[in-house]
C-alpha positions, 0 to 999 in steps of 0.5 A: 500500500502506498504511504499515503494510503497508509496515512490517510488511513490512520488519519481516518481512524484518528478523526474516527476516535476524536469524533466520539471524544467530540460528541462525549463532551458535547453531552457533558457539556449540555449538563455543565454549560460553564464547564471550560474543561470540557470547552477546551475539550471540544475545541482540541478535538475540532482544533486536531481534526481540522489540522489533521485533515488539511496535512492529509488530503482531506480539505473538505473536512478541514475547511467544513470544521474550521466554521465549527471551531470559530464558533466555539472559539468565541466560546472558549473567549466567553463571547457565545454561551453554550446553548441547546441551540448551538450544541445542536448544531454542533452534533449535526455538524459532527455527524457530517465530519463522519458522513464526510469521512466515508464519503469517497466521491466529494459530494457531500462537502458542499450539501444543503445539510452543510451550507444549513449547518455553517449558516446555523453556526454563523448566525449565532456567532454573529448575533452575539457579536457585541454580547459578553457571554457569561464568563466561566468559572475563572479557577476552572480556566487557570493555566496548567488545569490539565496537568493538575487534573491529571496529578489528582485524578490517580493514585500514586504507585507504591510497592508492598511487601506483603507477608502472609502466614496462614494458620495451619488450620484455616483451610478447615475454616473454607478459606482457599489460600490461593483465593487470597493471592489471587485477590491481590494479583487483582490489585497490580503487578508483583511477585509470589515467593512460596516458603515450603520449609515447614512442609513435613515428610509425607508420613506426617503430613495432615491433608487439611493442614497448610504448611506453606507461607508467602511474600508477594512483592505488589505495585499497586495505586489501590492502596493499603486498606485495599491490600487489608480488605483481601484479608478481612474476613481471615484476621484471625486466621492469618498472620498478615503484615505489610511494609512499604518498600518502594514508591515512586518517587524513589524512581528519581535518581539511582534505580539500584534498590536495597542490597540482599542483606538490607532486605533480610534484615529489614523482613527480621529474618536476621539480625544486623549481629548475625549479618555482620559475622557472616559477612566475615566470610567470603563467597556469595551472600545468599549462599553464605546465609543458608550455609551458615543456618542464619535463614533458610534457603527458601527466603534468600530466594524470596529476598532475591525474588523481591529484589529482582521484582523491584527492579522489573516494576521500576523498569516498566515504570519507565518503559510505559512513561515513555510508550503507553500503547500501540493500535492494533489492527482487530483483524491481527488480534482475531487471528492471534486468538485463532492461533491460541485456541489452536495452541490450546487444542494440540496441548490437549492433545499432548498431554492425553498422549504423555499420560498414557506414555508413563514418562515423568519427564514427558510429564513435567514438560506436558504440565510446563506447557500447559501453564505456558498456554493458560498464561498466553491465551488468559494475556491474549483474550484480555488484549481482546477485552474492552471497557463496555464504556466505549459502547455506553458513551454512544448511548447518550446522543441516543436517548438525548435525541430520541426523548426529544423527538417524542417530547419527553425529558429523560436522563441517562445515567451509566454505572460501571462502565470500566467493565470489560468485555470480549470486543466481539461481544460488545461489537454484537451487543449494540444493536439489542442494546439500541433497541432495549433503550428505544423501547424504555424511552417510548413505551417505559418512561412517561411523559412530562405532564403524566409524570407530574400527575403520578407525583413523580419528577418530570425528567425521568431516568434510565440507568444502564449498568454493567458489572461482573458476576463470576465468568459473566457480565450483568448489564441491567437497563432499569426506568423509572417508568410506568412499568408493564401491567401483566394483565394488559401482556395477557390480554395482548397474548391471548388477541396475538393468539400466543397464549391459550385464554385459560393458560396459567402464566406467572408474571414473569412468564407474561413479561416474557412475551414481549420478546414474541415476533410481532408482539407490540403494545403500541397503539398505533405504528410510529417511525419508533414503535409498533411493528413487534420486531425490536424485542424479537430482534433483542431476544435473538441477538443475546441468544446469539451470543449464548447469554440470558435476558429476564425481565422484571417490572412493577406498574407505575414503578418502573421496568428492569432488564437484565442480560446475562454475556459471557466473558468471551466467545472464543474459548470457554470453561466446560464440562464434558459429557458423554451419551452412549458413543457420543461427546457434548460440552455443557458451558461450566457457568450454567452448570450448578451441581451432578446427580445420579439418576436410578430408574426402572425402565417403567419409571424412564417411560414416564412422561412427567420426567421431574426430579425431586432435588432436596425438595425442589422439583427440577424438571429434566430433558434426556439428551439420548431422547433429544437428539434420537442416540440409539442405545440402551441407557445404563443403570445410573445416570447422570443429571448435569443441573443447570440453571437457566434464566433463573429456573432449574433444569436437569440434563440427563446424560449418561457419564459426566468426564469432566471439566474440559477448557473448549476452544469454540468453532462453528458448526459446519452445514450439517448441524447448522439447522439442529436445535440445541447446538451452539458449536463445536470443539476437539478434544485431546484425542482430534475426535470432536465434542459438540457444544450444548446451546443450553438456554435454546434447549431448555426452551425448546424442551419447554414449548415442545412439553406444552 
């Protein structure tokens, strides 16, 4: 490609970035009008833009922003106030910026929407000529504001030492000493140093017990009492203590840290009298240390492990001051994790074949690369993860514009938005989303004067909120509106002809059917709503994504949605199963707990096909009588028990294998028509495992029982 292909191209993905940071602070701005942060915000942006297209080609952009970055010149100079007005125009103007961008012909530069949109923005430049708008906060335009800001806005990194001694007995207690570290590799970046000296010979060994201690070395701007929260409910059962070691400010000058004898004696492992009289001695002071019985070997190598930690902390310090990230084009990582997920298949099937061959030093080898390949596909997946922010941001001009066009005062409000998600997810996630918050604005949210009449505030709200739940995320999208009446939903249902007029539904049965095809409880069709297909598309897209959407709501109070997503859609934790010759994969998150299942062959032949689970009816689907395997059943069975937007539902199998980690491919034409079927897998051995669509069969199951 040539080179200014090649840098047209990364001037468009430039302006793509400063397009959404443009229309970011333009909403921000319309709540905080006076806000000169978020002035000098959007004239940077334009400023960038406009400087940007002129060096690259692009001078229909250039010379289109240019009358947008005059005006908000003035502002900038307290001349024109920020007014709905002119940040109207403003959206306006930065949608044609993007039209422009994908506008290869040159036609759209001088459009009648562009000569309305610069006429627009000159017509208030000029009618506030000669007027002095009102002046900003002068504290929030003091020079040197940004640096200031971006000093405040985050906590300073410190380096911790953090030891930990754990009762022998606290794993009677439930507590997985694992967790604990796990929860403060959570917090940064460090290292793990294991003192085993205590473990005693196997013959005396308590299984219970735990003999083991650690040192972690941890960078962390979280702070101390985040270290303290990870041990909060283990006080009693753990010796904890913690020491500052490094901060950064110790980075200015030498990068050398502490000798290996300062460290001892700083931890109390020995005295400065017993350093001394070693040191009397010559070789290499670790080796003289354990030789001579003053600390064992264990913790010069966890003094040396800090040592070296330390040093790599305060180097990555300094490599990510000077380089804070590259792009990526989404294709290369795409590929990246193809090649992991095939990594992972042939460690599969590696370490099948080495456990038949007997050979320890196979073995050892097999466990290494192993770990090497959980280190790399856990490091390549999370490149993939992406802030959900990225799509939330895009969700406000939405709501802004659409509650205006339906006369209604609405206010989004975002919570969690650092919450990350594997960017293909996220990508598949904005259309449901769309229309989830089109059907909260027009049938959720009231308007204006009816909410004064029900004492409610006239400018209604809608929350959208993400959150992690174990190997899931939780988005929630919640109004304050009138809320759904189940009786209305029926009656709808029975007119559609979706529901039987003596059916015996629950509430949440009936607000299900909103996700029918061509249900709706509009009353007339609009360019919003009507046609009963923005529900049906919300309900097949999360199906798409293997994930859950359930539906709460109360009249007059508000509705509640929420959907549950995977992490990831590459590679999964599940569970392996297996039907006479045949190998499925139930996804671990869905997976609550096994059971076995004796039955005569009368009682198989029983259509009420129900377990009586500790007291709970959990009903159950045979995946033999499913998918028509031939075959006689054996004499116990296994019920895999999922839990399925938020009911009980068993899978009958005929042996659980276990865990399996699945590297997920498309099914080909064959099984691409099968119900029940989300993908498919190879296992250790190269034969293949198909992946349960376990929602889709549930459901299925469900309407085919009536």
């Amino acid at each position: 490609m040539p080179q200014d292909d090649i840098n047209r191209q990364a001037f468009k993905e430039e302006a793509y970035d400063l397009l959404g940071e443009l229309e970011s602070a333009l909403l921000e701005l319309e709540e905080n009008p006076r806000d000169q942060e978020l002035i000098d915000r959007v004239f940077r942006a334009m400023h960038t833009v406009k400087g940007s297209g002129a060096m690259f080609g692009f001078d229909d952009i250039a010379a289109f922003t240019h009358d947008v970055e005059t005006a908000f010149d003035k502002v900038r100079c307290g001349e024109l106030p920020v007014t709905r007005e002119l940040l109207d125009l403003t959206l306006r103007a930065r949608d044609h910026i993007l039209e422009l961008l994908g506008d290869t012909t040159g036609t759209r530069a001088g459009s009648a929407q562009a000569k309305a949109i610069i006429a627009g923005l000159r017509g208030l430049a000029g009618a506030a000529g000669g007027q002095d708008a009102a002046p900003a906060d002068p504290a929030s335009a003091a020079p040197g504001q940004d640096e200031a800001l971006a000093a405040a806005s985050g906590g300073e990194a410190v380096t911790y030492r953090v030891r930990i001694r754990p009762g022998r007995d606290i794993m009677l207690c439930g507590t997985n000493p694992l967790a604990l570290l796990a929860e403060l590799r959570d917090l940064g970046a460090g290292q793990v140093a294991a003192h085993i000296g205590e473990v005693p010979p196997l013959s005396e060994l308590e299984p219970e017990g735990c003999y083991v201690w650690w040192d972690v070395i941890l960078a962390t701007d979280k702070g101390e009492d985040a270290i303290r929260d990870v041990f909060i409910f283990v006080e009693d059962d753990c010796e904890v203590t913690i020491q500052v070691i490094d901060t950064l400010g110790a980075l200015e000058g030498d990068s050398t840290y502490k000798r290996l004898g300062e460290i001892l004696v700083e931890r109390g492992d020995i005295s400065a009298d017993d350093l001394r009289r070693v040191l009397g001695e010559q070789p290499r002071l670790g080796d003289m240390l354990a030789e001579a019985g003053v600390v064992s070997r264990e913790q010069v190598e966890s003094a040396l492990a800090e040592q070296a930690a330390v040093r790599r902390i305060r180097k990555d310090r300094d490599e990510q001051a000077t380089a804070s990230s590259i792009r990526v084009a989404a294709d290369k990582l795409d590929d990246l994790v193809d090649l992991v997920g095939e990594l992972v298949i042939v460690q599969a099937q590696i370490s099948q074949m080495v456990s038949t061959r007997g050979d320890q030093e196979l073995t050892t080898l097999a466990e290494e690369l192993e770990r090497l390949s959980d280190e790399l596909r856990d490091s390549t997946l999370s490149v993939r993860m992406l802030p959900i922010g990225t799509t939330f941001s895009k969700f406000r001009r939405l709501v802004r514009d659409l509650s205006a066009e339906l006369g209604k005062q609405i206010e989004l409000k975002t919570k969690g938005a650092e919450t990350e998600l594997d960017k293909t997810v996220i990508e598949r996630l904005n259309d449901p989303l769309v229309h989830l918050l089109r059907n909260s604005i027009d049938h959720g949210v009231e308007p204006p004067d009816v909410r004064r009449a029900a004492g409610k505030d006239p400018c209604g709200e809608i929350l959208l909120c993400a959150e992690h739940s174990g190997g899931e995320v939780l988005i929630t999208i919640r109004d304050d509106g009138k809320g759904m009446d189940p009786a209305s939903l029926r009656a709808k249902g029975v007119e559609r002809g979706l529901i039987a007029r003596d059916a015996d539904l629950t509430d949440k049965e009936l607000f299900s059917l909103i996700f029918a095809p061509g249900f709706s409880t509009a009353q007339k069709v609009t360019s919003v709503s009507g046609r009963g297909v923005g529900m049906d598309v919300v309900k097949r897209g999360i199906d798409a994504l293997r994930g859950s959407i359930d539906v709460d709501s109360r009249p007059g109070e508000g509705t509640t949605i929420t959907i549950r997503l995977p992490l990831t859609l590459a590679i999964i934790d599940g569970l392996q199963v297996q039907v006479q010759d045949e190998f499925y994969v139930v996804p671990l998150s869905l997976v609550e707990e096994c059971v076995e299942l004796i039955q005569s062959p009368e009682e198989r032949r029983r259509e009420q096909q129900v377990l009586n689970l500790r007291g709970a009816i959990v009903p159950y689907l045979r995946l033999r009588d499913w998918f028509d395997i031939p075959g006689a059943p054996p004499e116990i069975e296994q019920i895999v028990v999922t839990g399925v937007e938020g009911q009980r539902v068993g899978i009958v199998v005929d042996h659980v294998i276990g865990e399996h980690q699945t590297v997920i491919k498309t099914l080909g034409r064959v099984y691409r028509d099968v119900e029940g079927l989300s993908g498919a897998t190879i296992k250790g051995d190269g034969s293949m495992a198909l992946i349960l669509d376990v929602p889709r069969l549930v459901r299925i199951a469900a309407e085919a029982r009536g």
